[in-house]
N, C-alpha and C positions, 0 to 999 in steps of 0.2 A: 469601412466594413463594420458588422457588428459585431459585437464581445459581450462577453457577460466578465461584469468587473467589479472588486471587492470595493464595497461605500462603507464599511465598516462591520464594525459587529453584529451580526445577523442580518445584512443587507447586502444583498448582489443586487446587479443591473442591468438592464442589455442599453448598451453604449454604442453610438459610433466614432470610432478610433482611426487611427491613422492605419492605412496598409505597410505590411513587412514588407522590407528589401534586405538584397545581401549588402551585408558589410564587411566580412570576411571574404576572401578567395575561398576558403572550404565550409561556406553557407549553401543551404538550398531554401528555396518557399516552396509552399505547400499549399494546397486548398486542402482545407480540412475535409473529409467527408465524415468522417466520425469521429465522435470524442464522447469522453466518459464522462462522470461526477465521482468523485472518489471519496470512500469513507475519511481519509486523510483532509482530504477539502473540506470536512464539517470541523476541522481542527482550526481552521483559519476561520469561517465564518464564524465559529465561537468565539472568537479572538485569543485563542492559545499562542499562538505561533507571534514571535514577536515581527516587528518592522515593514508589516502593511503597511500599505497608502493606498491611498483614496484613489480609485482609479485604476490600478493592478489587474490584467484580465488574468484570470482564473484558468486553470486544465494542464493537466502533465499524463493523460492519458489520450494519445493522442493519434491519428493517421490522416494519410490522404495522398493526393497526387502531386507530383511533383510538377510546379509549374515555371520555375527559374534553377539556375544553377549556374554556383559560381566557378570560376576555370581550376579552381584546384580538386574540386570534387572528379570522383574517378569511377566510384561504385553503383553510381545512378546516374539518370538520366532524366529528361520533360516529361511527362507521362507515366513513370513509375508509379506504384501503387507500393506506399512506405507506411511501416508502422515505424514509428518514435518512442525511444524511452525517455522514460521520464528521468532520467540524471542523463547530466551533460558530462561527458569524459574528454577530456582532449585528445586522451589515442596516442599520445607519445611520453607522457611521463612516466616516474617509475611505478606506480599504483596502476594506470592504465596498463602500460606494460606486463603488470602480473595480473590482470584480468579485476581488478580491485575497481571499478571505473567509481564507485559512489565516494571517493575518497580520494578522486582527482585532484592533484595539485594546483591547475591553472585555470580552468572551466569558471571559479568563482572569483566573480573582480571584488565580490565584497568579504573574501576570507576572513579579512582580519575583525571583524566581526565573531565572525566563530569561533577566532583563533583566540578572542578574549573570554567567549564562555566556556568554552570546551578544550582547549590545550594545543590543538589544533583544527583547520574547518577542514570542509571534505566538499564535495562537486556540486556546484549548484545543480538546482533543477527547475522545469518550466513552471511559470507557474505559480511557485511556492513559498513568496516573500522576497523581501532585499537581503535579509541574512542568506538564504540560498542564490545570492547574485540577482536578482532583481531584475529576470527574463521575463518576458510574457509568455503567458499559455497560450493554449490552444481550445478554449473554448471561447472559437473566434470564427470568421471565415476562412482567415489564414494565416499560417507560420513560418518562421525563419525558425532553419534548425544549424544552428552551429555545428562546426565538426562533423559533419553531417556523415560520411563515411563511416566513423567512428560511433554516431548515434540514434542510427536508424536504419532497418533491413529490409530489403524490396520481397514483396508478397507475389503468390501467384495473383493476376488481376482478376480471373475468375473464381476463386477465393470470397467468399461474403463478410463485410468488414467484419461484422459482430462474432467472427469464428477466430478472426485473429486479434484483434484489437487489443485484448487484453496481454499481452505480448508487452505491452508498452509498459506496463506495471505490476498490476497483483499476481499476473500466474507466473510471471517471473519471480517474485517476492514470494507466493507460497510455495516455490519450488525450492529455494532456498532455502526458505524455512523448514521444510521437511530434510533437507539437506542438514538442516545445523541441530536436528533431532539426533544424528546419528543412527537410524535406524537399520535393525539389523530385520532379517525377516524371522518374523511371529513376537515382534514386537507390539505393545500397549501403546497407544499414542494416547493422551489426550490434550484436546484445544480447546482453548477460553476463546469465544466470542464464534458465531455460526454467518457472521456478515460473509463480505465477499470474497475476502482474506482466506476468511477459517474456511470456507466451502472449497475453495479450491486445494488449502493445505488438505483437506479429508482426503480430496482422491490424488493428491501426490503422494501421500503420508500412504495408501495401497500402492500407488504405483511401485514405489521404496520398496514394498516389500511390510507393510506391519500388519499385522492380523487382526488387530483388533485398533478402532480409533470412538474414542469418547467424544464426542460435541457437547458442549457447554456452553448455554445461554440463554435466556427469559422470553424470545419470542416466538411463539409458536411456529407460522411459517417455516422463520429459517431453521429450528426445530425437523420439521418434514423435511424439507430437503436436504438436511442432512441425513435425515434415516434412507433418503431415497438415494444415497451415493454409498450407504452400508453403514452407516456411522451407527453407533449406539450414542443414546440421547440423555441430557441431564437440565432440567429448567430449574436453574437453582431457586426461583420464588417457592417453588411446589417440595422441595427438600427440608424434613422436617429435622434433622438433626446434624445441620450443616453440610455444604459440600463437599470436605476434607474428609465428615466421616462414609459418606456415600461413595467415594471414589475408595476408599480405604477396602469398603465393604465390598465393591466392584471389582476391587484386583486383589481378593485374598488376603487384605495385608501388604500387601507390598508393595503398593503404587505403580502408577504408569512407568514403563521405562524411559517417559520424554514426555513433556509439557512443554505447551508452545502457547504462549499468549499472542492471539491476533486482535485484539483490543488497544491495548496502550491506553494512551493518559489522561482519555475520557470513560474510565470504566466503571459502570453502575452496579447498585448492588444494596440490602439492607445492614447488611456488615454493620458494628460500631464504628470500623474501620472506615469503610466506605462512606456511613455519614458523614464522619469527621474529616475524609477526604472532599469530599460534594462541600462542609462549611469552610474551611479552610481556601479552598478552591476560589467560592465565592466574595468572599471579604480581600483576597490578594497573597494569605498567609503561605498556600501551597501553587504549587505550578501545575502540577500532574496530580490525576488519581490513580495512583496504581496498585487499586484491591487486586484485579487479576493477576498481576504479577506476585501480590503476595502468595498468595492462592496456589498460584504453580507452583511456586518455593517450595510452600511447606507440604502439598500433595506429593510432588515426585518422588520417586523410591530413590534409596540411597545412590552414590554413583551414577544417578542418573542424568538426563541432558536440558536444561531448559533453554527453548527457542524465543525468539524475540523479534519478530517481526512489526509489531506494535509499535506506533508512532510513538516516541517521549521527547520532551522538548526539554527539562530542568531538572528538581532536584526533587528526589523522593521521599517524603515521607515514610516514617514507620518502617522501614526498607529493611525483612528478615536477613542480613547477610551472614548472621552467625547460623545457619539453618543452612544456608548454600555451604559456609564452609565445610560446618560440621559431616553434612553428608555427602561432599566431596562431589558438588555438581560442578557438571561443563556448561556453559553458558558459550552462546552464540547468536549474536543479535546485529543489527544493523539497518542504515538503507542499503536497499536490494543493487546490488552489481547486475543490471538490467543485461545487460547487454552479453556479459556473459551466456546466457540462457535462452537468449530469444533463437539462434539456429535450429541449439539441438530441440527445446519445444513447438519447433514451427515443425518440426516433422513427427513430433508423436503428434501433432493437430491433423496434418496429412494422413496420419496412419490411423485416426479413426482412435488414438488410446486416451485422449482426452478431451470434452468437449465445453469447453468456457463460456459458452453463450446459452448453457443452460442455466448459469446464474442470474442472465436478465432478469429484471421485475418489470420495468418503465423504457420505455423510446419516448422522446419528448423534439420537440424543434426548438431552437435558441432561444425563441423568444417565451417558451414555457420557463425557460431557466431559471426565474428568481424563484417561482412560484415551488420549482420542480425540488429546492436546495431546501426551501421551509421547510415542505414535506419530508423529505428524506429527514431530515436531521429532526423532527419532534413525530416520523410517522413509521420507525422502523422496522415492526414488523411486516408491513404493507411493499415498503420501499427498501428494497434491496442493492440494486443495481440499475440506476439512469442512463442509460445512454442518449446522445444527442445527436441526430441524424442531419447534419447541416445542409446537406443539399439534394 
């Protein structure tokens, strides 16, 4: 079958690869019919993300039909029409058990990995390196979905992929995000980065209930389509007296009630900070850039919530944490408990309250994919959201 699969640092491929089988009782395959490009996937192609290999097929945003199944699977069936999250839960430990699935205890054979950088690791996912268990994605013809009961929810078939698809990652992940705002309603939101993260936090962050939601970021496009979902807008290049003081000026004084960074730890910016993060970066001295994240820090009004959907991978520089203390912010960050979320937003998608496939920019076929991930990652104003239409 073919794959598009990581050759290294800014080089994808379209490959052919060996076809999925089960190897689990609770496995299904899949034929892919759609799959995404994800802003997190320009994290690996940078070479952020440690324990690539040459060879890795690429995609954790995933669907299609099911074409095998193994005898423990219960919830699907040959022919289902399934979206897939992108973390793997095993559905029976204690994290899964409390709905916690991105912090799965068994899902990743290469925990101990994470368990060295981070105190303990949490659920692999497709996709997304050998530190995340070293699965293949789904930007393939086809997938084996582990746990499959546990990891993916059958769609209506007359349903158009690109209404649900995102199901599998980001509007779960901005649902959450708006969740970890704490929003009350006639609340101030504002979000760093208008990608495809932040577009969709804009109309959860209404859904929630907040009256007012800032967008923050340098390219014009996704700029409009934020204003075009209600958003009030901020191009920090065109801000003459920094962004901290124009959000200051924008809420009276007193900041947003909640800042949400949907950037993480490729965030640009002419900052002293930001250079220093982009040279640092460069030479091996830093791992992340996280201007944005400072940014929300010090913007948010006292007591208030910062969200953290943002990919980070190590260790931050410059990092204001006497600025969180001091004004007593709640922080709420993580990868997204997918699975969690995909029911109850499969039926605001039903009900017409939220539409995700207005974030498209590009439909592409597989083998556009190397060409399609250049672009995206040095063209993004233009490229927003890839999808891959495999069949």
């Amino acid at each position: 079958m073919k794959a598009l699969c990581w050759e290294g640092r800014q080089e994808v491929a379209v490959r052919t690869v060996s076809m999925p089988r089960i190897l689990r009782p609770d496995d299904v395959v899949i034929k892919i019919t759609t799959a995404a490009i994800c802003g997190s996937d320009l994290h690996l192609y940078n070479g952020y993300v440690p324990t690539m290999q040459k060879g890795d097929i690429l995609g954790h945003e995933n669907m299609g039909e099911v074409v095998e199944v193994g005898p423990a699977v219960k919830k699907m069936k040959v022919g289902d029409k399934i979206v897939v999250a992108f973390d793997i839960g095993c559905g029976k430990c204690y994290h899964c058990e409390n709905q916690d699935y991105s912090v799965c205890d068994n899902s990743n054979p290469n925990r101990y990995m994470a368990d060295a950088m981070y105190g303990y690791g949490g659920a692999a996912a497709f996709g997304y390196s050998h530190l995340y268990g070293g699965y293949a994605g789904g930007q393939a013809e086809y997938l084996r979905v582990p746990y499959a009961d546990t990891n993916a929810i059958v769609v209506p078939k007359d349903i158009p992929d690109e209404k649900v698809l995102f199901l599998s990652d980001i509007l779960p992940t901005a649902y959450m995000a708006a969740e970890n705002c704490n929003i009350k309603r006639g609340d101030t939101v504002a979000i760093w980065g208008a990608g495809p993260v932040g577009q969709l936090a804009i109309r959860c962050a209404f859904m929630l209930g907040a009256e007012r939601v800032i967008s923050i970021d340098h390219f014009n496009d996704r700029l409009k389509l934020a204003e075009s979902a209600g958003a009030e807008t901020i191009n920090f290049e065109d801000v003459k007296d920094g962004i901290l003081d124009e959000i200051k000026f924008r809420t009276g004084g007193v900041g947003p009630d909640s800042c949400l960074d949907a950037v993480g730890l490729e965030a640009h910016g002419s900052s002293v900070t930001a250079v220093m993060d982009r040279t640092k970066a460069a030479v091996g001295l830093a791992t992340d850039r996280p201007d944005a994240l400072r940014q929300a820090i010090m913007a948010c009004r006292k007591s208030g919530s910062i969200s953290v959907p943002g990919v980070y991978a190590g260790f931050l520089d410059k990092f204001p944490f006497g600025a969180a203390f001091a004004k007593g912010l709640k922080f709420g960050m993580g990868q997204t408990h997918t699975q969690r979320y995909m029911a109850p937003l499969l039926e605001r998608i039903l009900k017409g309250e939220i539409n995700p496939e207005e974030i498209i920019s590009h439909r592409i076929r597989i083998d556009e994919g190397p060409e399609a991930y250049k672009n995206f990652n040095f063209n993004k104003d233009e490229y927003r959201k890839v999808v891959i239409k495999m069949h």
